[in-house]
N, CA and C atoms as a LAMMPS dump frame, in Angstrom:
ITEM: TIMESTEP
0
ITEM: NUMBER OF ATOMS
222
ITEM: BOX BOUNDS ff ff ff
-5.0000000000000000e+02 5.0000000000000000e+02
-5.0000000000000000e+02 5.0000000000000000e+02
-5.0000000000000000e+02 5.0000000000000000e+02
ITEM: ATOMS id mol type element x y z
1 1 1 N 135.495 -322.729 -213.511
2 1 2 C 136.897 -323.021 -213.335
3 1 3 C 137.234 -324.408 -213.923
4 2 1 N 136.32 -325.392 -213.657
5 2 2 C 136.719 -326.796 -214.185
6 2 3 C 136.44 -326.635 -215.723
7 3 1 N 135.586 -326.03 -216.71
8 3 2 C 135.756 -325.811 -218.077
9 3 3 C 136.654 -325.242 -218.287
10 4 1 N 136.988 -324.267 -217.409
11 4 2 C 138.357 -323.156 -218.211
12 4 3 C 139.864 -324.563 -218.053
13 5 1 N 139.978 -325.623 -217.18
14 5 2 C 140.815 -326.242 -216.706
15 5 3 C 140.52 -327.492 -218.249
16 6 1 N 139.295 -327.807 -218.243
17 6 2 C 139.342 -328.71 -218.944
18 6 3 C 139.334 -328.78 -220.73
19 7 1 N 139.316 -327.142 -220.687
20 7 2 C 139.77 -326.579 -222.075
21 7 3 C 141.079 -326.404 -222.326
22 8 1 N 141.743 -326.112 -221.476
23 8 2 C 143.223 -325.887 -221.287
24 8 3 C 143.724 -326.997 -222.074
25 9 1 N 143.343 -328.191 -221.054
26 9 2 C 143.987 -329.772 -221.325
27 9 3 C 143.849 -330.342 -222.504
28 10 1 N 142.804 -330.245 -222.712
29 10 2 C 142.041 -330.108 -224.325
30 10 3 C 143.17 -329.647 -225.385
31 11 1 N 143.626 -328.524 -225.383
32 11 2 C 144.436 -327.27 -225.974
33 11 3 C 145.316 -328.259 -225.613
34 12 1 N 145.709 -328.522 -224.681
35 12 2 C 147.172 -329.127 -224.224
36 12 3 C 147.687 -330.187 -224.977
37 13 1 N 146.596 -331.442 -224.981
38 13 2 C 146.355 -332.104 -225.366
39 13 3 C 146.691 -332.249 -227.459
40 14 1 N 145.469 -331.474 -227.788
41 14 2 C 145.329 -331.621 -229.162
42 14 3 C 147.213 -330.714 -229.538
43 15 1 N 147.658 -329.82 -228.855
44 15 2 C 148.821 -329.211 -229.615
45 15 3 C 149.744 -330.702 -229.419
46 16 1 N 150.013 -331.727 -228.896
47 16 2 C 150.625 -332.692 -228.794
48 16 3 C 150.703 -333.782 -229.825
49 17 1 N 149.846 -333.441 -231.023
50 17 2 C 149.823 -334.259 -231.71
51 17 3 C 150.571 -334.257 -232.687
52 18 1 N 150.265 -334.802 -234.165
53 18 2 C 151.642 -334.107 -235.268
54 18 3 C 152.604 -335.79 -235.884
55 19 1 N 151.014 -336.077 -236.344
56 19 2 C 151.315 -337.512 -237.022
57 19 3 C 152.168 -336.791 -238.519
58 20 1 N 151.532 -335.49 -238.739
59 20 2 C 152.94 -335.168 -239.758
60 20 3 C 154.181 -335.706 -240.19
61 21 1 N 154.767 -335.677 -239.001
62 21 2 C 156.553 -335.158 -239.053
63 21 3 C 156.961 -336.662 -239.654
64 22 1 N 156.191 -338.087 -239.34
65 22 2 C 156.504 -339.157 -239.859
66 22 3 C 156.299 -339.193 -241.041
67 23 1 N 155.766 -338.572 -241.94
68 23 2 C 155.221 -339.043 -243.677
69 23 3 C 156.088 -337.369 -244.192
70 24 1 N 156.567 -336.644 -243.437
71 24 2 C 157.348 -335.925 -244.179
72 24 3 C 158.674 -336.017 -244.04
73 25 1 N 159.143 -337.512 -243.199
74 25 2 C 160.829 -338.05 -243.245
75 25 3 C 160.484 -339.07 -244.258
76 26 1 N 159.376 -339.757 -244.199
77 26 2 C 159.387 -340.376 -246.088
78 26 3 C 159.064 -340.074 -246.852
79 27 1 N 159.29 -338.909 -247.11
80 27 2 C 159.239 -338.515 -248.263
81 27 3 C 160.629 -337.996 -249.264
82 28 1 N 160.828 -338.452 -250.784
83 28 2 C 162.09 -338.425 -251.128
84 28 3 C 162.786 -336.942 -250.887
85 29 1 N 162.103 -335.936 -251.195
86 29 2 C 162.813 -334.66 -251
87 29 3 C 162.885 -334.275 -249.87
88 30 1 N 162.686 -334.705 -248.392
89 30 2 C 163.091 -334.635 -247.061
90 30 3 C 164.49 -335.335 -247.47
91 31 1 N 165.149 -335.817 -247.969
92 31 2 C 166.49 -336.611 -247.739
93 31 3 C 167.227 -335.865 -248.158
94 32 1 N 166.928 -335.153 -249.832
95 32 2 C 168.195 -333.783 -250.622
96 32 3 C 167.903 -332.917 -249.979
97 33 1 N 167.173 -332.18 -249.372
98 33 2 C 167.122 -330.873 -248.842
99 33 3 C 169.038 -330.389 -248.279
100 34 1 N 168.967 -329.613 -248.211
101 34 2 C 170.431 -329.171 -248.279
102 34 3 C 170.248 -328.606 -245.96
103 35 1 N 171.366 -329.23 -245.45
104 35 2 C 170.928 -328.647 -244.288
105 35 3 C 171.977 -327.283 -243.377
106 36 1 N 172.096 -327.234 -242.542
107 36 2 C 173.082 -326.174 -242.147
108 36 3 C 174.586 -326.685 -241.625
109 37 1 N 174.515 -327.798 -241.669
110 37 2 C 176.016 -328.396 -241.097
111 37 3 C 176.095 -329.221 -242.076
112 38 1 N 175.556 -329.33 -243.437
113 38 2 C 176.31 -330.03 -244.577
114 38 3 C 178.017 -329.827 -244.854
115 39 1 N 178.29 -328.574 -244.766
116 39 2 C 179.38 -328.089 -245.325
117 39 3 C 180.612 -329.103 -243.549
118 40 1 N 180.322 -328.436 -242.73
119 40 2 C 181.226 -329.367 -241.626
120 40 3 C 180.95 -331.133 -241.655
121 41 1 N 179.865 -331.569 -242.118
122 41 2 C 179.911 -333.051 -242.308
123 41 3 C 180.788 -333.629 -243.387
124 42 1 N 180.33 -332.561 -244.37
125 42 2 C 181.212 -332.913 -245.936
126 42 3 C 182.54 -333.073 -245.481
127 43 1 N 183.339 -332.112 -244.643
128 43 2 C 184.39 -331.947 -244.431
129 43 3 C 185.104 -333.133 -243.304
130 44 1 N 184.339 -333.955 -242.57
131 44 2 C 184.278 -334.613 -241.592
132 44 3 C 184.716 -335.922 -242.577
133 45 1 N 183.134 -336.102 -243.303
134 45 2 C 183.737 -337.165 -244.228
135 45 3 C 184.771 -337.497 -245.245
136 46 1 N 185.238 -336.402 -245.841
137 46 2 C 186.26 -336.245 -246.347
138 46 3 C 187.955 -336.942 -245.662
139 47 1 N 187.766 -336.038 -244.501
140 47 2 C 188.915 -336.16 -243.232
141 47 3 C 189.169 -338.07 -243.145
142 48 1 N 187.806 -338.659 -243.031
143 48 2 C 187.966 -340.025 -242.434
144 48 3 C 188.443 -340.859 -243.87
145 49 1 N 187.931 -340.004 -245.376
146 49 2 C 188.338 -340.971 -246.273
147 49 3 C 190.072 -340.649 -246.415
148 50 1 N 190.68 -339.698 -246.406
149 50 2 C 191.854 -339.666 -246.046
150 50 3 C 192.661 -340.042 -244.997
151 51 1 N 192.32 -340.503 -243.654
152 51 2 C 192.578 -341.061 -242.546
153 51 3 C 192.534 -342.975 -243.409
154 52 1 N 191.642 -342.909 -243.655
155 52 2 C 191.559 -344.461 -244.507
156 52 3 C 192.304 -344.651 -245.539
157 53 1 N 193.16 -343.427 -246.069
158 53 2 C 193.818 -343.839 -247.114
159 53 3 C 195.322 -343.506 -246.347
160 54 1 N 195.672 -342.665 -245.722
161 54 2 C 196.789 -342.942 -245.013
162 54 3 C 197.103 -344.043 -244.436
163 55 1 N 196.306 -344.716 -243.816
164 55 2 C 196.469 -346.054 -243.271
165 55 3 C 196.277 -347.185 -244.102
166 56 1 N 196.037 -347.111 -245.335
167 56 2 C 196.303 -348.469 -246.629
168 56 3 C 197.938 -347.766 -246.578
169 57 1 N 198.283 -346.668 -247.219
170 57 2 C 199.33 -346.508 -247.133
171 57 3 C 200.738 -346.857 -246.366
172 58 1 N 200.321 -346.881 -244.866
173 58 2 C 201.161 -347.393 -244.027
174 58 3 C 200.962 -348.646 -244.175
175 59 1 N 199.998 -349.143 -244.041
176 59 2 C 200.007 -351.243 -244.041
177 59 3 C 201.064 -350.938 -245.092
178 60 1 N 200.699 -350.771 -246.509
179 60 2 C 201.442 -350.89 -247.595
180 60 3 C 202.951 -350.687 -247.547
181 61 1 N 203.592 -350.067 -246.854
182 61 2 C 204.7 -349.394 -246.951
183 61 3 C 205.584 -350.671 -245.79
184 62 1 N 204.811 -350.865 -244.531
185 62 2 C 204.716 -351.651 -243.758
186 62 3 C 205.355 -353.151 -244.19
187 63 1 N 204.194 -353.75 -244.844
188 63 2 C 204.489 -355.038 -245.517
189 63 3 C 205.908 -354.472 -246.521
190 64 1 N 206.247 -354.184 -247.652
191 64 2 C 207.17 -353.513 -248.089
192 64 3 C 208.16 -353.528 -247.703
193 65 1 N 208.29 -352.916 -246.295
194 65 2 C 209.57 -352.955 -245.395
195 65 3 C 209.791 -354.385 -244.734
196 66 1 N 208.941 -355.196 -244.402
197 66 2 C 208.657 -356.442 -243.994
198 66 3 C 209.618 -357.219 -245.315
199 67 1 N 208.975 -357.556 -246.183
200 67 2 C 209.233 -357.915 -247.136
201 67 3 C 210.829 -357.871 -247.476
202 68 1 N 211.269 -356.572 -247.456
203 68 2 C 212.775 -355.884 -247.829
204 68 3 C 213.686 -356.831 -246.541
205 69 1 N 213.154 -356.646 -245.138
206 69 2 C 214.037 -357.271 -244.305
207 69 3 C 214.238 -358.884 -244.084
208 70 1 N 213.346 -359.013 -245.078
209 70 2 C 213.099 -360.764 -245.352
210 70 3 C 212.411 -361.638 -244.175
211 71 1 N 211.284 -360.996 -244.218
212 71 2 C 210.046 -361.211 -243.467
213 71 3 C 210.259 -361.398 -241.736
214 72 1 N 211.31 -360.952 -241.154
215 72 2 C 211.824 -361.393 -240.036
216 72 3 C 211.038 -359.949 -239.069
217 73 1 N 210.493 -360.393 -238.357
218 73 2 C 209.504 -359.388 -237.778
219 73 3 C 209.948 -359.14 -236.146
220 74 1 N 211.335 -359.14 -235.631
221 74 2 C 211.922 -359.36 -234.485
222 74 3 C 212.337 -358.089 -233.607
């Protein structure tokens, strides 16, 4: 019973290991690999560069109107 216990742990043990997974995130083609939520990130990032350009827009339009009322901000 204590070999069958201490084989187990053994087993238990050695499946715990898996110095792998670190030298296959540095590696360059771990980074292009294409993944399954590319397409909703793409779209995410997209969203925020237009959120960033609406809002140059408003400053812009902002100052503009500032400007037009002769800087009186009241």
């Amino acid at each position: 019973m204590r070999k069958m216990l201490l084989m187990g742990a053994c087993v238990a043990l050695a499946a715990c290991g898996g110095g792998d997974d670190e030298a296959a995130k540095t590696d360059p083609a771990y980074e292009d690999r294409e993944a399954v939520f590319d397409p909703m990130t793409d779209t995410i990032d997209r969203a925020k560069e237009v959120e960033a350009m609406g809002k140059d827009r408003k400053k812009a339009m902002d100052e503009a109107l500032e400007g037009a009322e002769g800087g009186n901000a009241e």
